[in-house]
N, C-alpha and C positions, 0 to 999 in steps of 0.2 A: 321525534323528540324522545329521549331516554326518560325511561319512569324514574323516575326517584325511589330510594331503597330500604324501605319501614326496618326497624327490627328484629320486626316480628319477620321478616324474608330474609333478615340477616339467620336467625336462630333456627327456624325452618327448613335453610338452604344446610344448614351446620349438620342437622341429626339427618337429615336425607345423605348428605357429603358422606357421613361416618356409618352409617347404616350398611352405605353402599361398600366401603371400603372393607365390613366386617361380612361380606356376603362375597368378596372378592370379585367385585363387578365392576370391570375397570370401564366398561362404556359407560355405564349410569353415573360412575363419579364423575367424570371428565367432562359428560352433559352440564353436569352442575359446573363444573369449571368457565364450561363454554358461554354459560348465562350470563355470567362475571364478568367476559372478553365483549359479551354482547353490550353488554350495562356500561363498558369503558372504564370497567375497573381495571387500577394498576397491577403491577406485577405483586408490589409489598400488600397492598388489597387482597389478592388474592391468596398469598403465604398467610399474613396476619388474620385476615377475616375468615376462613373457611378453612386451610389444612393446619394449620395449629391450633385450632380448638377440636379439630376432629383427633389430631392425634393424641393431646388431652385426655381426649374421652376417653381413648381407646386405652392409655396407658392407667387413666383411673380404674376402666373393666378390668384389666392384668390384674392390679396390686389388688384389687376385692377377692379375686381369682373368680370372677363373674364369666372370663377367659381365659383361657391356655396360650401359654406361649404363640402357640402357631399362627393364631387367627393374629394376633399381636405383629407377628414377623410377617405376616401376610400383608397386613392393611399398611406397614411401611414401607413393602418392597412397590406397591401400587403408588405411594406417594412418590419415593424416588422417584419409581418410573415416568410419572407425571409430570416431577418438578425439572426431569429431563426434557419433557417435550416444551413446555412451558419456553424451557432455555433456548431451543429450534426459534422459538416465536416471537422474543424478546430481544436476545441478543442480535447484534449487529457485526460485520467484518472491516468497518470503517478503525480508523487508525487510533490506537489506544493514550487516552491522557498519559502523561509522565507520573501519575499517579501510580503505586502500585502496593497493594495490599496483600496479603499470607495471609488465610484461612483454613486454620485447623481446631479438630478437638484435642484436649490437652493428654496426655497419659493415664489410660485403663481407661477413657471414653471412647465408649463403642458405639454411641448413639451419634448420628453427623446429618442428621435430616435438616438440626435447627443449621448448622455452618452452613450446609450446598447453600438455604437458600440465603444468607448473609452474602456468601461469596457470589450468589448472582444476582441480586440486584445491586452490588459495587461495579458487577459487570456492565450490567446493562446501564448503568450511570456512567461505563467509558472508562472505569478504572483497568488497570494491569492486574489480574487475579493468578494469584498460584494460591490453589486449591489440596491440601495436602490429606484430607478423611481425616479416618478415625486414627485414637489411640497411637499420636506420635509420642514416641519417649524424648524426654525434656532435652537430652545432648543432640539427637537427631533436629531438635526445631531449632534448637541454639542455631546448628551449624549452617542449615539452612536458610534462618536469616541471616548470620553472618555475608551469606555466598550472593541470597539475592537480593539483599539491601532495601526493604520496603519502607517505604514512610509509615504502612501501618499494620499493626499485627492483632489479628480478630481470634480469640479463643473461644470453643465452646466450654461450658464448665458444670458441669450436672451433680456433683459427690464431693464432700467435704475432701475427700484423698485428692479431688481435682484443683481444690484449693490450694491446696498442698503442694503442686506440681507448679501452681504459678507462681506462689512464693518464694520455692525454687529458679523458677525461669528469670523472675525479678531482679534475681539477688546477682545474677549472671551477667543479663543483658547490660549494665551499665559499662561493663569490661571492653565493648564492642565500641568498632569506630563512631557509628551512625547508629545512634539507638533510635528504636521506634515509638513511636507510640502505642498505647497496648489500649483494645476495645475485649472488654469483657460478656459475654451473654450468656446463656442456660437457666436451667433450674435453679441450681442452686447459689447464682446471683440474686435471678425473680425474688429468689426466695428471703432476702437481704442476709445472705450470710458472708457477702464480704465487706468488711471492713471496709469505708472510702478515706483512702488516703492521698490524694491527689495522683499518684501516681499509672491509674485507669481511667479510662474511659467505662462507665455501666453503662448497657442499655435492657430496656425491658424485653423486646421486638426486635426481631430482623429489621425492621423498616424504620426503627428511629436508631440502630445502629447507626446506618448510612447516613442519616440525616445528621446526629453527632460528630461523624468522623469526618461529613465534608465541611461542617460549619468549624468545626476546628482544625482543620490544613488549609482552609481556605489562608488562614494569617502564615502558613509556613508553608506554602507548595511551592514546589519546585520551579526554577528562571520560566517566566513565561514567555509562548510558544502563539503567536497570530494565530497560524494553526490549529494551534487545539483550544484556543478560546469561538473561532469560527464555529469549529465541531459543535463545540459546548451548547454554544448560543442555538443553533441549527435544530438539534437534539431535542431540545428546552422548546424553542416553537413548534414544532411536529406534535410534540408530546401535550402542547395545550389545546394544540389544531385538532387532535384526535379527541380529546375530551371534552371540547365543546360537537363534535360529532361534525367539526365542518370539510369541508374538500378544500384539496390546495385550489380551488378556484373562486370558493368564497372567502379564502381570506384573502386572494388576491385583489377580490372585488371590495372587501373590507376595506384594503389597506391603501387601495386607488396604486397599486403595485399590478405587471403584470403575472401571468401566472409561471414565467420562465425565472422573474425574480426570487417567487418563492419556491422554489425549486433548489434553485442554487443557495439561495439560505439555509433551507432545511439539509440542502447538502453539506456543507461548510464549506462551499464554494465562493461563497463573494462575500469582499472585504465592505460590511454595511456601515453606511451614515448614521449619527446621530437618528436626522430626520429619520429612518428608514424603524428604527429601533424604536422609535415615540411613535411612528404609524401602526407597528405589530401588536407593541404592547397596551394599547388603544384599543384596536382589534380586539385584542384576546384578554380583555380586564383584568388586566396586571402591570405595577406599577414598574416603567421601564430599568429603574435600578436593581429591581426583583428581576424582569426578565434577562437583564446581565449578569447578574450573582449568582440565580437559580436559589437562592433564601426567601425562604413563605412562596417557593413558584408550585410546590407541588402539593398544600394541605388539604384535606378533603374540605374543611369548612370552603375555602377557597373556589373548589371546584363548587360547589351548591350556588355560590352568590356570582358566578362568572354567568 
C-alpha cells in the first residue's frame, strides 16, 4: 500500500531537494526524485511539487545575494539534467495524437527550465512537441509557426519587456492562415501582470497548462482518428492502473477481462465495447465518460478517494 503524503513530507522533501541541488549533489537530489516515482506521483507532481519550489528558493537566495550566480547556474544545470532523465522515463515512442503544440521562451528570456517541462508533459500526454529553448526573437517564432502549423502555442514570459514581445507576436499572428491558440506561463503572468483579454490562455503551473490546453481543443481538435482515441483511452487506463499500484493482472481480474485483453488496451490495440469501458472504469473508480474524455481522470483529490 503507498503511504499517503502529509505536508509536512511535501515541505521536508522541498528544502532536502534544494539543499541538495545548492551542494551540487546530483545523486541525493534524484533520491528524492525517486521517492516521488516510489509514492506513484506524476510527472506534473513532480515538476509542480518538488523542482519548482526548489528553484524558487534558489532564485530567491540569488536576488538576497544569499548566492552568487554560480551556485544559481549550478542547481539549474542539475534540474535540466534531471528533467532530461525524467523524459527517458515518462515519454513513450508510441504514435503521436494530431495534436501539436510549439514551446518556447519569448525574446531576451533565457530562463526555459519552466517551458522543457510544459513541453514534456504535453509530451507525455501524446501531444506533437516542437520545443524551440530560450530567447527566440519574435520574427523567428512567427515564421516558425507559420511553417509548423500548431493548434497551440505555449510561451514562457518572466519580464515585463517579455510582455512586450507577446504583444508584439499578437498583433502579427492574426495575419496567418491557421492561427493558434496562445497558453501563456512564467513569472511575470503568476505575477498577474497581464492583462486578460480573452485572447490567452494563463496558466499558474506547468501542469494545469496541460490540463487548460486539453479541455479547450478538446471542442476544436483535429478530424478524429479510431487510432489515436484507442492510444488515448489505453494511455488513460495504464496511467490509473499504475496509480492505484495494480498489475495488469489485477485489473484483469477486476475487470473479469483476460490479462491479453488488457494488454491490448493499454496498447491501443483493440477496438473496445461499451461493456468493456464500464468494466475498467468500474475497476479503477472513475466515471466511464471521465475515462473517455480524460476530464477529472487525472486530479490528485481523485487519486486519494480511488
Amino acid at each position: 500500500m503507498v503511504r499517503s503524503i502529509t505536508d509536512h513530507d511535501v515541505f521536508h522533501r522541498q528544502r532536502r531537494y534544494t539543499q541538495a541541488l545548492l551542494n551540487g549533489d546530483d545523486d541525493t537530489s534524484f533520491r528524492l526524485i525517486e521517492e516521488m516515482l516510489l509514492s506513484r506521483c506524476s510527472l506534473g507532481e513532480i515538476y509542480v511539487h518538488l523542482m519548482t519550489p526548489a528553484l524558487v528558493a534558489v532564485g530567491e537566495l540569488w536576488c538576497k545575494g544569499d548566492i552568487g550566480v554560480g551556485l544559481e547556474k549550478l542547481a539549474s544545470h542539475l534540474v535540466l539534467k534531471q528533467i532530461d532523465r525524467l523524459r527517458g522515463i515518462y515519454a513513450t515512442d508510441e504514435r503521436r495524437l494530431a495534436y501539436r503544440v510549439l514551446i518556447s521562451c519569448v525574446e531576451g528570456e533565457q530562463h526555459c527550465i519552466g517551458a522543457r517541462m510544459v513541453a514534456d508533459l504535453f509530451l507525455t500526454r501524446g501531444w506533437s512537441v516542437d520545443f524551440l529553448g530560450p530567447d527566440l526573437p519574435t520574427p523567428a517564432l512567427l515564421e516558425t509557426i507559420r511553417i509548423r502549423r500548431p493548434q497551440l502555442v505555449g510561451l514562457s514570459v518572466r519580464t515585463q519587456g517579455g510582455l512586450e514581445h507577446v504583444h508584439r507576436l499578437l498583433e502579427e499572428l492574426p495575419k496567418l492562415a491557421d492561427m493558434p491558440k496562445i497558453l501563456l506561463g512564467g513569472q511575470a503572468i503568476a505575477a498577474g501582470e497581464w492583462t486578460q483579454d480573452g485572447t490567452c490562455l494563463v496558466a499558474s503551473d506547468a501542469a494545469k497548462g496541460v490540463e487548460i490546453a486539453t479541455r479547450l481543443l478538446h471542442v476544436n481538435r483535429p478530424k478524429a482518428v479510431l487510432k489515436e482515441y484507442l492510444v488515448e483511452l489505453g494511455r488513460r487506463v495504464r496511467d490509473l492502473r499504475n496509480k492505484k499500484g495494480w498489475t495488469q493482472e489485477q485489473l484483469a481480474e477486476s475487470t473479469r477481462l483476460t490479462r491479453v485483453s488488457i494488454v491490448a488496451v493499454e496498447g491501443g490495440k483493440q477496438n473496445v465495447s461499451m461493456d468493456v469501458v464500464i468494466r475498467l472504469a468500474n475497476a479503477l473508480g472513475i466515471a466511464p465518460e471521465a475515462l473517455l474524455s480524460g476530464h477529472g481522470a487525472f486530479s490528485a483529490a481523485e487519486w486519494r478517494r480511488a
